[in-house]
N, C-alpha and C positions, 0 to 999 in steps of 0.2 A: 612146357610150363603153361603155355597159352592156352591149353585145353583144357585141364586142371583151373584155370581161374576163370576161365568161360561158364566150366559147369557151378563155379561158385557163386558166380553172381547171376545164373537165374535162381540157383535156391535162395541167394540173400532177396530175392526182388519177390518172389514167394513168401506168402502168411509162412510164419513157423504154426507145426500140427499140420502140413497139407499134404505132408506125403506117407504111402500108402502103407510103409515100414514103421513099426514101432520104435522113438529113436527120443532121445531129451532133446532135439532140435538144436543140439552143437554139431560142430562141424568141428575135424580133425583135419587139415591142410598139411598128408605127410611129404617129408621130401628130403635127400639126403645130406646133411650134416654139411659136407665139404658145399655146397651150395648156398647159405645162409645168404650172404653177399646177392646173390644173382636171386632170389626170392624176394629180400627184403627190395630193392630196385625195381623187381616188378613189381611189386607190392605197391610201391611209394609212389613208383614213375609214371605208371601205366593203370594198372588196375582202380586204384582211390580215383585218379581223376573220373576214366569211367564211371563210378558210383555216384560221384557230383554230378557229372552232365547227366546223369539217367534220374535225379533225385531220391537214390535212393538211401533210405534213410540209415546211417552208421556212425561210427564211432569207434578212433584208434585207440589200442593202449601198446606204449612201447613201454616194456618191462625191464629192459636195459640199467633205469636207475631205480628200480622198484625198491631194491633192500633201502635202499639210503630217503625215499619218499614217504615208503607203505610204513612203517616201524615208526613209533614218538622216541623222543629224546628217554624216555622212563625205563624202556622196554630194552631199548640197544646198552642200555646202563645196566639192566639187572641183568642182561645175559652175557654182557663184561664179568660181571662177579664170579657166575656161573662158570666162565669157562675156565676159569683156576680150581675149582673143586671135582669138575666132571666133565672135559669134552664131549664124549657121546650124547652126555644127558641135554648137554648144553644145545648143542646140533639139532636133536630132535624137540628139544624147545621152539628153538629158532624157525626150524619146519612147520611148525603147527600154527609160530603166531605169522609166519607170513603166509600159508595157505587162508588163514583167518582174514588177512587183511587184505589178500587178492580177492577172495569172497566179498567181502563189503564193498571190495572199490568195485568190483563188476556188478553187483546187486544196484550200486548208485549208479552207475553208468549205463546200466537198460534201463530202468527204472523210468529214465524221460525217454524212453525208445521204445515204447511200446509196436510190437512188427518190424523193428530193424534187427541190427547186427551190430555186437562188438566182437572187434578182431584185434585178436590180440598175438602182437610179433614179438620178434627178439626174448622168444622163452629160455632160452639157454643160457640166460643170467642168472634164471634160477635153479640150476641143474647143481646139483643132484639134490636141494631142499626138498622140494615138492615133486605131488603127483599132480599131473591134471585132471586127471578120472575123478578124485577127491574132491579137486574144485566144482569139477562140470556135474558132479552128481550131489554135489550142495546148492546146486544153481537150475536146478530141471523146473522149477517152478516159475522162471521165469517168462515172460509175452515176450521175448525176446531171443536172437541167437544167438549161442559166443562161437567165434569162429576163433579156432588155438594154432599157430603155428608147431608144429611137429617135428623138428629135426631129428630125422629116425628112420626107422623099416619098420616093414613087418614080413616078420618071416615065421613060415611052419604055422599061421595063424596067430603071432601074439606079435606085439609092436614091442620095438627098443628106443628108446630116445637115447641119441645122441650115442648110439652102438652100445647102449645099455638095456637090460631088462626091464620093463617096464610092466608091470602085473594088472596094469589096473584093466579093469572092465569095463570096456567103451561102451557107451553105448551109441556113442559119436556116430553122425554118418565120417566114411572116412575118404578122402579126394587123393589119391596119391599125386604130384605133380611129379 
């Protein structure tokens, strides 16, 4: 895991756009599921501090309580009503407005980051809502990086989150740890 996070904090310490692959300047941090625990600890314990003492500039998002933050009181009510009429429909509501609202919250949170990094852990709060490819490919505009926690593989060439099929189209650099 310590090589894996070595290689990540020279590209966070690197301009985003500096490297020689054509890439949206996210970063995919994969690594497998049963690990979450021993990633997030490095994550927390060892590597953030690193990025203090080096001043390099970032910014966490733990996603853990995202549905009950990212959502207004109006929206968790109308998609209450909703799920008496139509589960699936309801679900794929629900998907849309909180990829919506993971978009705004990272769009504000580079935003004063102009050449850092947000990193964003504990995504498996929102499994099976969202894709990240949909977020990171509504977010390529940014002077900033997002670095996503991955819990998953990738096998045969296509990544699974969380031993699931995940279709989307990285165009992430991808760091296995």
């Amino acid at each position: 895991m310590k090589d894996g996070f070595d290689t990540l904090r020279a590209m966070v310490k690197a301009p985003p756009g500096s490297g020689g692959v054509i890439t949206d300047d996210s970063i995919l941090l994969i690594y497998p599921p049963d690990r979450e625990l021993e990633f997030r600890e490095y994550l927390l314990d060892k590597f953030v501090p690193q990025l203090e003492a080096e001043a390099v500039p970032f910014r966490l998002l733990d996603l853990s309580g995202f549905l009950f933050t990212g959502l207004d009181a109006e929206t968790i009510e109308d998609l209450q009503e909703d799920e008496f009429d139509d589960y699936k429909w309801m679900k794929q509501g629900l998907a849309k407005r909180v990829e919506k609202s993971l978009v705004g919250h990272l769009a504000e949170l580079a935003e004063g980051l102009p050449g850092g990094a947000v990193i964003v852990y504990a995504t498996v709060a929102l499994h099976p809502l969202i894709r990240f490819a949909e977020v990171l490919r509504a977010l390529r505009d940014l002077d900033s990086r997002i670095v996503v926690a991955f819990p998953g593989e990738e096998r045969g060439g296509k990544l699974h989150f969380m031993n699931q099929p995940d279709g989307g189209n990285y165009l992430a650099v991808k760091i296995t740890l």
